[in-house]
VOFIDREN-619658 format. One record per residue: chain; x, y, z of N, C-alpha, C, CB in turn; residue in one letter. Coordinates in pm, 1 decimal. Glycine has a CB too. Layout:
BEGIN
A,X,Y,Z,X,Y,Z,X,Y,Z,X,Y,Z,A
...
//
This chain:
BEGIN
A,18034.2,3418.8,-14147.0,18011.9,3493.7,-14269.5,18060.5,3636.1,-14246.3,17861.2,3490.9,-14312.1,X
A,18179.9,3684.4,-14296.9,18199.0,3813.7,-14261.8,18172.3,3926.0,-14428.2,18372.6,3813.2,-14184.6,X
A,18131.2,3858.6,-14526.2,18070.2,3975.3,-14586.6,17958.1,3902.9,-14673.2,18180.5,4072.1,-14676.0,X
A,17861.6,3949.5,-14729.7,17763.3,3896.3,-14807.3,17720.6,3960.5,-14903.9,17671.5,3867.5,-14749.1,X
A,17720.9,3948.6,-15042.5,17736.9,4033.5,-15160.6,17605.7,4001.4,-15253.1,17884.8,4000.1,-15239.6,X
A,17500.1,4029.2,-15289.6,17378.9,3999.7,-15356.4,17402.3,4051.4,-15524.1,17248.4,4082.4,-15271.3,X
A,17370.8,3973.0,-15595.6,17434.3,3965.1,-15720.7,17259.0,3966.5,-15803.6,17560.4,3801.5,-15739.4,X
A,17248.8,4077.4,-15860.6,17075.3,4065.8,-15935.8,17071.0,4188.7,-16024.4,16919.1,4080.3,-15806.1,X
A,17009.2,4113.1,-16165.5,16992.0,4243.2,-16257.9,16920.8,4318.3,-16256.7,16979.3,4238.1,-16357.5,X
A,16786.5,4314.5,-16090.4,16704.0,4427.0,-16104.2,16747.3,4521.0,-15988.4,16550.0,4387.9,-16101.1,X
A,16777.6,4664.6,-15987.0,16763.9,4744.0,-15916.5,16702.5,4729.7,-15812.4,16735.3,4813.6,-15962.2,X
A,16592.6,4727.6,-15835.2,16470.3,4707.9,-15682.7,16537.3,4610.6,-15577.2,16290.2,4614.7,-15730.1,X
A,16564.1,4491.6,-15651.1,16603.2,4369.3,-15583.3,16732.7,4415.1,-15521.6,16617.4,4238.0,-15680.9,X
A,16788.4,4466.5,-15538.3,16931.5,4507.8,-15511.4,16933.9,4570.2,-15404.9,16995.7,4586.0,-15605.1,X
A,16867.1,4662.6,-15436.9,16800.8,4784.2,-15296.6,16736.1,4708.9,-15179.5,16653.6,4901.7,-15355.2,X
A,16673.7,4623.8,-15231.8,16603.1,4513.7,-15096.8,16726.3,4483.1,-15048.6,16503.1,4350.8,-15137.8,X
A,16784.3,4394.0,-15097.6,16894.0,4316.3,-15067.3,16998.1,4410.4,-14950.0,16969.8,4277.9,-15220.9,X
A,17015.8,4526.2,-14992.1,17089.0,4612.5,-14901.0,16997.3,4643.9,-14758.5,17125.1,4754.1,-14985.8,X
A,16879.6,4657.5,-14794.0,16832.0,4653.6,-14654.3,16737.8,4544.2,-14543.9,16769.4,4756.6,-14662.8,X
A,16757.2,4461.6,-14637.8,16776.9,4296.7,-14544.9,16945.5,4271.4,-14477.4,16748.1,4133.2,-14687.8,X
A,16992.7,4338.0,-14503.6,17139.0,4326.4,-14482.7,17260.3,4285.0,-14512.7,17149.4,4302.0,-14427.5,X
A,17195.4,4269.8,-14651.8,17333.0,4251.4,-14773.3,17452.0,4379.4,-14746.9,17259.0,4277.2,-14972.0,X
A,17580.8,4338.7,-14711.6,17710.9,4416.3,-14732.9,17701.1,4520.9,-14842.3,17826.6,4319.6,-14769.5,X
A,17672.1,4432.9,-14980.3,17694.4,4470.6,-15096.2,17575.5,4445.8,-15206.5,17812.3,4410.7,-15125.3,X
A,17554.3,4470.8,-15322.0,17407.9,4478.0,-15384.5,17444.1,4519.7,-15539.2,17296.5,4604.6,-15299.3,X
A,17526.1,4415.3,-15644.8,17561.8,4471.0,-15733.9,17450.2,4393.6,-15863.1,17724.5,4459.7,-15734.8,X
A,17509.6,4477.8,-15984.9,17470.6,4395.8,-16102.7,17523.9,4332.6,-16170.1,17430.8,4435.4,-16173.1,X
A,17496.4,4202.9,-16226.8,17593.3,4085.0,-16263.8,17721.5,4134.4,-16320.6,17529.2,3986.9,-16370.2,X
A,17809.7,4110.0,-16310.4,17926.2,4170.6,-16399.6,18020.6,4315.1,-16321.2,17838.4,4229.1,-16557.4,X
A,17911.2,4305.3,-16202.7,18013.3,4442.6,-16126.6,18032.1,4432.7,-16035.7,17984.0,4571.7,-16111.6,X
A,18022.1,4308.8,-15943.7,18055.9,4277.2,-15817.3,18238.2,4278.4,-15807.9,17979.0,4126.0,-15784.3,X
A,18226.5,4266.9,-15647.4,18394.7,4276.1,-15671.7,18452.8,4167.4,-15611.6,18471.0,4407.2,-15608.3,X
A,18562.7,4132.5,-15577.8,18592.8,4017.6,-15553.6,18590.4,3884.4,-15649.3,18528.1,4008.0,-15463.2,X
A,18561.0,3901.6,-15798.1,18540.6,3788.4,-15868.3,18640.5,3832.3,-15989.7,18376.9,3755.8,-15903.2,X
A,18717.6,3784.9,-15947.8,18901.1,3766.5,-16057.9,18863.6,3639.2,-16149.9,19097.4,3702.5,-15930.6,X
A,18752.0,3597.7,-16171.9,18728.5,3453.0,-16274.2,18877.3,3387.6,-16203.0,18733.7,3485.1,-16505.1,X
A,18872.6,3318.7,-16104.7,18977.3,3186.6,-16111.4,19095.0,3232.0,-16065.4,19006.7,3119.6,-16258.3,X
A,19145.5,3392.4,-16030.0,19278.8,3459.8,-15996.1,19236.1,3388.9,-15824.3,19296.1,3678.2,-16031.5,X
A,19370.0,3432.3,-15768.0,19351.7,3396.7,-15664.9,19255.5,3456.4,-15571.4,19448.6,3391.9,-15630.5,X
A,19174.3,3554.0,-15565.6,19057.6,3612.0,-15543.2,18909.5,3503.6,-15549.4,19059.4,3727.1,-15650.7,X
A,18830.1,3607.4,-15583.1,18692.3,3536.4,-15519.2,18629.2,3514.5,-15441.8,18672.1,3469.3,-15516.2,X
A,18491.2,3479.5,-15420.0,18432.7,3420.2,-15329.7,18441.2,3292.0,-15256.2,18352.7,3426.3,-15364.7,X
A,18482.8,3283.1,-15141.4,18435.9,3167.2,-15071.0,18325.7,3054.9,-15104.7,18400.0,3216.5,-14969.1,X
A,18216.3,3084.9,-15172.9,18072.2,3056.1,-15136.8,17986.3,3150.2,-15263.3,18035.3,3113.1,-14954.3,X
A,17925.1,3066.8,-15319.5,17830.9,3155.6,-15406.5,17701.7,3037.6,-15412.5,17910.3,3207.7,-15584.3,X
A,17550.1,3113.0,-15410.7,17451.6,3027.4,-15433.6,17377.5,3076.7,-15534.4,17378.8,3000.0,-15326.8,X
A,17353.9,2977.6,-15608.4,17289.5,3062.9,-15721.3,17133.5,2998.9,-15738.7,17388.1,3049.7,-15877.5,X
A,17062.7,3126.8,-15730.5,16919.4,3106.1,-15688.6,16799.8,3106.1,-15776.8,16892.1,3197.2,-15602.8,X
A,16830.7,3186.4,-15899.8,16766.7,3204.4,-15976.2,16736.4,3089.1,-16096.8,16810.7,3308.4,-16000.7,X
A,16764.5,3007.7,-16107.6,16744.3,2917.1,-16239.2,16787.3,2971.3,-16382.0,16592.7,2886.3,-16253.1,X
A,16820.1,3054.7,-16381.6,16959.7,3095.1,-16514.4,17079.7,3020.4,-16510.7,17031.0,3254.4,-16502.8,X
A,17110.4,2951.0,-16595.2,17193.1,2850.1,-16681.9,17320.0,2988.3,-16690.4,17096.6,2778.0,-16867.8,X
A,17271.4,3122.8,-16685.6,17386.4,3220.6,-16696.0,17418.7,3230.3,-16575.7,17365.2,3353.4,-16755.1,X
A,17333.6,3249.8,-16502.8,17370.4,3307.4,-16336.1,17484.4,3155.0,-16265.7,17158.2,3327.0,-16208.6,X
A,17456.3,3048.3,-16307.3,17507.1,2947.4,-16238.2,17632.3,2943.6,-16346.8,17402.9,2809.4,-16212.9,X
A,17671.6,3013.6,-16457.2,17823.6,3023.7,-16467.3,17855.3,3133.0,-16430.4,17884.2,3005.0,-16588.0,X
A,17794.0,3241.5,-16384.3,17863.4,3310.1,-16318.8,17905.8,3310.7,-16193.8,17830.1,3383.1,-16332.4,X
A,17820.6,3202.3,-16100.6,17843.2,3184.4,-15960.7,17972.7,3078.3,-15997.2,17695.7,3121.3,-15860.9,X
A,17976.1,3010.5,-16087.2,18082.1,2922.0,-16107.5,18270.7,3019.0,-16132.2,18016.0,2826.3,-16263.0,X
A,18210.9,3099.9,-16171.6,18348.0,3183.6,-16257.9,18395.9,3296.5,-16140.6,18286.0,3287.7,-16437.1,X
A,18282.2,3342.2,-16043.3,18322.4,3433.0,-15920.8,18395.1,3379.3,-15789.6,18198.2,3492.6,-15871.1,X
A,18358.9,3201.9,-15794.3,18410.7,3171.5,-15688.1,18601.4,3144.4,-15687.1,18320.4,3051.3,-15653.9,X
A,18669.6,3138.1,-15582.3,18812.6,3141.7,-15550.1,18830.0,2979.5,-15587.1,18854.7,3197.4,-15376.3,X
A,18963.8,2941.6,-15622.7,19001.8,2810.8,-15631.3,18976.8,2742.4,-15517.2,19127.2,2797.5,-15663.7,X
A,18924.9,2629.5,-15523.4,18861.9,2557.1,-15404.1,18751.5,2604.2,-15333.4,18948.3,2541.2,-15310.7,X
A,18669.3,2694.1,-15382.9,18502.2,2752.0,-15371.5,18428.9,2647.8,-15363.6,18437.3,2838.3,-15495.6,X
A,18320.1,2662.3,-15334.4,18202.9,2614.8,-15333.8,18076.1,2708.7,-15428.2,18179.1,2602.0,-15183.1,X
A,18009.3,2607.0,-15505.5,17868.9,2662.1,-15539.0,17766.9,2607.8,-15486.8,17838.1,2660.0,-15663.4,X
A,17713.9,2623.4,-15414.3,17565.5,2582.6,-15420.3,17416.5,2573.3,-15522.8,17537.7,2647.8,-15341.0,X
A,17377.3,2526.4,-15580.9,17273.1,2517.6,-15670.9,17148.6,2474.2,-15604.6,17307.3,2430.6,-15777.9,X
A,17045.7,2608.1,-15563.9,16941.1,2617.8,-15502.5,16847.4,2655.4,-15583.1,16950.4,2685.7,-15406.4,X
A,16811.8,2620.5,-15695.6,16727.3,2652.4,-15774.8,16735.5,2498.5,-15909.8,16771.0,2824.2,-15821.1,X
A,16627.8,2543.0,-15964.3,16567.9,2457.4,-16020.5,16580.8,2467.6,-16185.0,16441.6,2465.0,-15966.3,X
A,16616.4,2431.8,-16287.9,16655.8,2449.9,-16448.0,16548.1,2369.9,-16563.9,16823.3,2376.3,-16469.3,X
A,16525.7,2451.1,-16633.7,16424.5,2419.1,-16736.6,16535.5,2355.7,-16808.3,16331.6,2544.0,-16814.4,X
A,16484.7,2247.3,-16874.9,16593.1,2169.9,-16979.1,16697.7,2150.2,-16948.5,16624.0,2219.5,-17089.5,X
A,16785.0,2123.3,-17041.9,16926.1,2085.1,-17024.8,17040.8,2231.8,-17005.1,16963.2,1988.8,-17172.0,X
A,17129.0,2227.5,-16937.8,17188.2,2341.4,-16886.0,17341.2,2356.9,-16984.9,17209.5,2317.4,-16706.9,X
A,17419.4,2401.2,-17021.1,17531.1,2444.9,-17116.1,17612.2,2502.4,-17021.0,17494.6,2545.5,-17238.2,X
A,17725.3,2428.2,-16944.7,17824.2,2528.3,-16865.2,17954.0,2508.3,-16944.0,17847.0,2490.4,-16690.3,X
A,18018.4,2586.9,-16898.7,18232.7,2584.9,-16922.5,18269.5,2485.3,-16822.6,18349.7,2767.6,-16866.2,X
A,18285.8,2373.8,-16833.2,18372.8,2307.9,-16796.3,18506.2,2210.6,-16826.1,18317.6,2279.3,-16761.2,X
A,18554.2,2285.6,-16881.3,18723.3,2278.1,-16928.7,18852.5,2330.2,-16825.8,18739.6,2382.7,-17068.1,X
A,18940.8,2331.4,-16847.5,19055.9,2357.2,-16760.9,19046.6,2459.7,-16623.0,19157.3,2413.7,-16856.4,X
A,19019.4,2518.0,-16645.6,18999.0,2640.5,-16559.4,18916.4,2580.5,-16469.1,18937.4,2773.2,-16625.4,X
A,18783.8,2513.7,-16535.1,18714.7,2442.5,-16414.2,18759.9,2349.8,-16300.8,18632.6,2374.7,-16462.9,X
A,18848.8,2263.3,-16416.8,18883.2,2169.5,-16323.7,19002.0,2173.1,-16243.0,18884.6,2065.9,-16380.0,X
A,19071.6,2234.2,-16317.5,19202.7,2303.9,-16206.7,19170.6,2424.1,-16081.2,19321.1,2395.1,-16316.3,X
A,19078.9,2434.9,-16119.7,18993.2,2510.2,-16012.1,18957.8,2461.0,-15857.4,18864.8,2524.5,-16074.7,X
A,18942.9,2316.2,-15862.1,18899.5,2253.6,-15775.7,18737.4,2305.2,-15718.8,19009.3,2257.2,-15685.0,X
A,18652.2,2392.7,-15749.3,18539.2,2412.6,-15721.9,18426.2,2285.6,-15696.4,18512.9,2493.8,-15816.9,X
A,18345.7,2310.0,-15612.2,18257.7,2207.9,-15578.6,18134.7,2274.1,-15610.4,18268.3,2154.6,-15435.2,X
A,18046.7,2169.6,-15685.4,17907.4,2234.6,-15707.7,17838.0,2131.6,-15606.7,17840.9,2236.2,-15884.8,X
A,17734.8,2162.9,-15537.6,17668.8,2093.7,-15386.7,17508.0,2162.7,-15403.6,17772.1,2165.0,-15200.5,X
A,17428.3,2055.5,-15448.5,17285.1,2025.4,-15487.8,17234.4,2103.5,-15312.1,17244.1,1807.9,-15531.0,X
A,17134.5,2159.2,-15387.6,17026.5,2209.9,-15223.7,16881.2,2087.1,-15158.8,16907.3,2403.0,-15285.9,X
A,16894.2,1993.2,-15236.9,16779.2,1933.8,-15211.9,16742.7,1902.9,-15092.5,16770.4,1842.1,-15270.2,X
A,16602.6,1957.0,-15043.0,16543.1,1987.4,-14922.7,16482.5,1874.0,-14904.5,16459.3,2102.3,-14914.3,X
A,16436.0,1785.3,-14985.7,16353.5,1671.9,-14962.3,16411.0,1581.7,-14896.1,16307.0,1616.6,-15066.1,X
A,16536.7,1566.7,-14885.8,16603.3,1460.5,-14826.3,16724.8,1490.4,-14801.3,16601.3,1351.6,-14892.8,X
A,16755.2,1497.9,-14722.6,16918.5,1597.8,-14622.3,17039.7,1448.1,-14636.5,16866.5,1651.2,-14344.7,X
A,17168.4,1483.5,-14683.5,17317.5,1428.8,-14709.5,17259.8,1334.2,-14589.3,17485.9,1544.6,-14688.6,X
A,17342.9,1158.4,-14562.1,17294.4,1060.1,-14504.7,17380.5,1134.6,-14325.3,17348.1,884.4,-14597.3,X
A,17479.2,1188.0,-14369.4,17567.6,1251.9,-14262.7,17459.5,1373.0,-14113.9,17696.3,1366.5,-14385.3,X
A,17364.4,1363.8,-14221.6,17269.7,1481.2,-14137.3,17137.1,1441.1,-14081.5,17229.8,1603.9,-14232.3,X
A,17084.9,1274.9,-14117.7,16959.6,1253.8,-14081.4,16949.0,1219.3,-14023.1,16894.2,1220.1,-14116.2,X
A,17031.2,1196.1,-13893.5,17004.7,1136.5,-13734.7,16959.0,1246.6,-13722.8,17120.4,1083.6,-13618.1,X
A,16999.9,1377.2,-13734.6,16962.7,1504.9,-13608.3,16907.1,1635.8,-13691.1,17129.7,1565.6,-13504.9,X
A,16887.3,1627.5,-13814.7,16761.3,1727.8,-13904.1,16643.1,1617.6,-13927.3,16824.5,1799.7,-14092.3,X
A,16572.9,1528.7,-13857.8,16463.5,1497.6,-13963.0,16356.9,1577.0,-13986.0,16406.0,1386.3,-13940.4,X
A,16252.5,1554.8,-14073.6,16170.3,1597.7,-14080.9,16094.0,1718.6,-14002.3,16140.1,1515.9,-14088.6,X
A,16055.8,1680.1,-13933.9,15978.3,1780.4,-13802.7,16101.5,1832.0,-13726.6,15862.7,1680.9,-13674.1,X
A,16202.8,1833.1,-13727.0,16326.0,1961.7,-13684.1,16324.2,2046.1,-13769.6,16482.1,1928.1,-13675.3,X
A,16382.2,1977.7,-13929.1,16367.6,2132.2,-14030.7,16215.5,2191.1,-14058.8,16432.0,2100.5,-14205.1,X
A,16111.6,2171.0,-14053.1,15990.3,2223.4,-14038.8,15978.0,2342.2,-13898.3,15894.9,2090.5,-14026.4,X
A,16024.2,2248.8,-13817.7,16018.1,2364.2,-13678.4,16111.3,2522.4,-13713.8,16116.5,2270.0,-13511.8,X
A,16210.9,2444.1,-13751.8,16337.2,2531.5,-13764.4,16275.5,2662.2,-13864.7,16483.8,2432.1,-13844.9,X
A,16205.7,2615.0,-14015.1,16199.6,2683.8,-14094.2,16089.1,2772.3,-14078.8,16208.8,2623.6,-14188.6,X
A,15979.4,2717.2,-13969.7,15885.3,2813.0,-13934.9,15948.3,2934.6,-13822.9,15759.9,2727.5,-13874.0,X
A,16037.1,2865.0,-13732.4,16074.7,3009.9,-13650.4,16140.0,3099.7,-13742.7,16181.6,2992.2,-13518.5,X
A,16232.7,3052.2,-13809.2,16298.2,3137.0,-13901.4,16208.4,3258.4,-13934.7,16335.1,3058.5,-14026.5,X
A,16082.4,3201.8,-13995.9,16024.4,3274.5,-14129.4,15936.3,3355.7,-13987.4,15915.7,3155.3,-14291.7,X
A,15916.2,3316.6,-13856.2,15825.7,3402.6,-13748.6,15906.7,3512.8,-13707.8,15779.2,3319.6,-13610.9,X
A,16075.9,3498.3,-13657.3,16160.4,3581.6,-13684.3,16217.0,3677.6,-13798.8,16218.3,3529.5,-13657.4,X
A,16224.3,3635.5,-13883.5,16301.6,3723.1,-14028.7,16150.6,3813.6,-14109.9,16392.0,3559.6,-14185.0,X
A,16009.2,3764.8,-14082.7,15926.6,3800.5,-14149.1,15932.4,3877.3,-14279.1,15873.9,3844.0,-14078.3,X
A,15972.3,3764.7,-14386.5,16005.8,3807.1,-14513.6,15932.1,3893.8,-14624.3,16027.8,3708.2,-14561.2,X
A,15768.3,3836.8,-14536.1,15671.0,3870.9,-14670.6,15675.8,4052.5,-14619.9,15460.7,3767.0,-14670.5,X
A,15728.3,4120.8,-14506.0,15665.0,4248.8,-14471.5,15805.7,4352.2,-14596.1,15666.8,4283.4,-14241.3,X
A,15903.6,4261.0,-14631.1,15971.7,4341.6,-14659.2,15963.3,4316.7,-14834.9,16101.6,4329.6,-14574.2,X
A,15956.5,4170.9,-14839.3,15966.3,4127.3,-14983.7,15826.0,4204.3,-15092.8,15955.4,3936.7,-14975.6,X
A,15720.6,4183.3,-15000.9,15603.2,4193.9,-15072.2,15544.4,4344.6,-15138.1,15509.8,4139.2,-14977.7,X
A,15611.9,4362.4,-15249.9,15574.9,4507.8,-15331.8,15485.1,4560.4,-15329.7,15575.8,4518.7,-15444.1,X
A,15323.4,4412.6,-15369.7,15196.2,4387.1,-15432.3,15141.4,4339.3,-15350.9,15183.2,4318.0,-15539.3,X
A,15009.5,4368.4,-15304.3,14919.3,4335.4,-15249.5,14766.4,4312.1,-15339.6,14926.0,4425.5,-15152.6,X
A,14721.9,4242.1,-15408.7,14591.8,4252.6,-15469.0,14527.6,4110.8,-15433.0,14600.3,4285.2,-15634.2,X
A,14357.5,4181.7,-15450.7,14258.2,4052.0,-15462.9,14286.2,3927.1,-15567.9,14116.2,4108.6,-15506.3,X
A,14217.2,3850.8,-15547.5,14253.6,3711.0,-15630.7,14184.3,3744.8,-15796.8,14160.1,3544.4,-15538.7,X
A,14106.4,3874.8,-15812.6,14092.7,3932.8,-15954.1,14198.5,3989.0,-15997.1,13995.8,4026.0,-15971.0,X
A,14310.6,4019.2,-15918.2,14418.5,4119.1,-15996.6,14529.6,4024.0,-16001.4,14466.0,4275.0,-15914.0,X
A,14502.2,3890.3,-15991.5,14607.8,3810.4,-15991.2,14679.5,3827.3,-16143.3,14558.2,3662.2,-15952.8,X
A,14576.4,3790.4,-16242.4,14665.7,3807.0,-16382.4,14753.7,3950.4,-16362.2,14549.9,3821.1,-16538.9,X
A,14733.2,4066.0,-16366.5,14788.8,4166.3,-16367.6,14906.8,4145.7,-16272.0,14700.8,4266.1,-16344.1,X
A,14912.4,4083.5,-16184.5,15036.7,4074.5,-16028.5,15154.2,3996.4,-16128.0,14967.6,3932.8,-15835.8,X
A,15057.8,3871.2,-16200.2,15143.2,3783.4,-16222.4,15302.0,3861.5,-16374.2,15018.1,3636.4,-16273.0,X
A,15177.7,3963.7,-16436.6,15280.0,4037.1,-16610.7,15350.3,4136.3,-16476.7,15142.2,4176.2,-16811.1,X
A,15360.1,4196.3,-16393.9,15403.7,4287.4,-16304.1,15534.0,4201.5,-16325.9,15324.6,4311.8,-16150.2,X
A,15554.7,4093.1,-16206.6,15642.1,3987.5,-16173.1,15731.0,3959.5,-16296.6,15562.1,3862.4,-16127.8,X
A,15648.3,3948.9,-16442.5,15746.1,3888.2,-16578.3,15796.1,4002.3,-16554.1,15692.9,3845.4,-16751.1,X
A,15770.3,4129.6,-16572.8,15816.1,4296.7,-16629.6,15952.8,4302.2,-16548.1,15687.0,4455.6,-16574.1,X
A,15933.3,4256.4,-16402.4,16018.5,4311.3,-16285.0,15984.6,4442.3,-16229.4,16157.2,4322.7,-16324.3,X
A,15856.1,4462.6,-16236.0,15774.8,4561.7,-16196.3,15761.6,4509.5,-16011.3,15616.7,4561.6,-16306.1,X
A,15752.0,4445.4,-16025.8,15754.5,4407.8,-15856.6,15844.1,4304.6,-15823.3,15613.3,4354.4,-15796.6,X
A,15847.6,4282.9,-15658.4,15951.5,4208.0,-15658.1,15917.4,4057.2,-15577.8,16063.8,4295.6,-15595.2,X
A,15764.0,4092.9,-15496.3,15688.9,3955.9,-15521.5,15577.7,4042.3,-15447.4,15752.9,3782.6,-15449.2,X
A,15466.9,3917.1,-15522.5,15340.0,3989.2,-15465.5,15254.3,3857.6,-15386.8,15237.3,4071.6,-15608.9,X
A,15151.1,3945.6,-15324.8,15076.9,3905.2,-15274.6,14921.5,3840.4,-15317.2,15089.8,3981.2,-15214.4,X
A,14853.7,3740.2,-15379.0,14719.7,3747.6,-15381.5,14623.4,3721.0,-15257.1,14690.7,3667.6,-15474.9,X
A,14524.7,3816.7,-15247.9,14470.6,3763.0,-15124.7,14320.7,3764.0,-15162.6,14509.8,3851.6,-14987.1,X
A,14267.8,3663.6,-15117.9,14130.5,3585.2,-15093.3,14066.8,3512.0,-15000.1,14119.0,3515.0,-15159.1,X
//
């Protein structure tokens, strides 16, 4: 991976993103490297959020013969562009599903490897010290939770 570019319409998030060690930290529509389909683009785009927008835009930033990843989850039925550009594109969209790993990978990820794996990760990277805005009791949960709709925070904590 020689650059990594974080793509989010909130400020805050952006600013995180730069100091987790994002390269770059833009807002949708101002990143660079995304020529829609020119010979430019991204290598690689994952789109995380469950916006039906964000996953055509990870679709429209990546380079001919890109990859998307779709790591997130969609309310209802989804509305993309897929006409010429798409398909002359050659782009690959590649499902994240954790529950059950491509048949190519389950001799040597099962179960209790990616569990091990994902706990050192999270003992190393310790996400919640950087992610966690909010800290409140399990009474201030309603209030944590309209914070979170607002984008007043960027994840919180309830503790009990």
């Amino acid at each position: 991976l020689s650059t990594l570019h974080a793509i989010d319409p909130i400020a805050r998030r952006r600013v995180l993103s730069r100091l987790l060690g994002a390269d770059g930290a833009y807002a949708p529509g101002n990143a660079p490297l995304t020529n829609r389909g020119q010979a430019g683009g991204y290598d690689v785009a994952i789109e995380v959020s469950g916006s039906p927008r964000a996953l055509q835009a990870a679709l429209d930033a990546v380079r001919p013969g890109g990859r998307v990843v779709v790591a997130s989850w969609y309310a209802g039925e989804v509305e993309l562009q897929l006409g010429t550009r798409f398909h002359r594109s050659h782009v690959t969209i590649v499902a994240s599903q954790v529950s059950e790993l491509p048949s190519a990978l389950q001799g040597t990820w099962d179960k209790a490897r990616r569990f091990d794996e994902a706990w050192r990760l999270l003992a190393h990277l310790r996400p919640s010290r950087a992610l966690t805005t909010l800290r409140v009791p399990l009474s201030g949960a309603q209030g944590a939770f309209e914070a979170l709709d607002r984008a007043a925070e960027v994840a919180v904590q309830i503790c009990y």
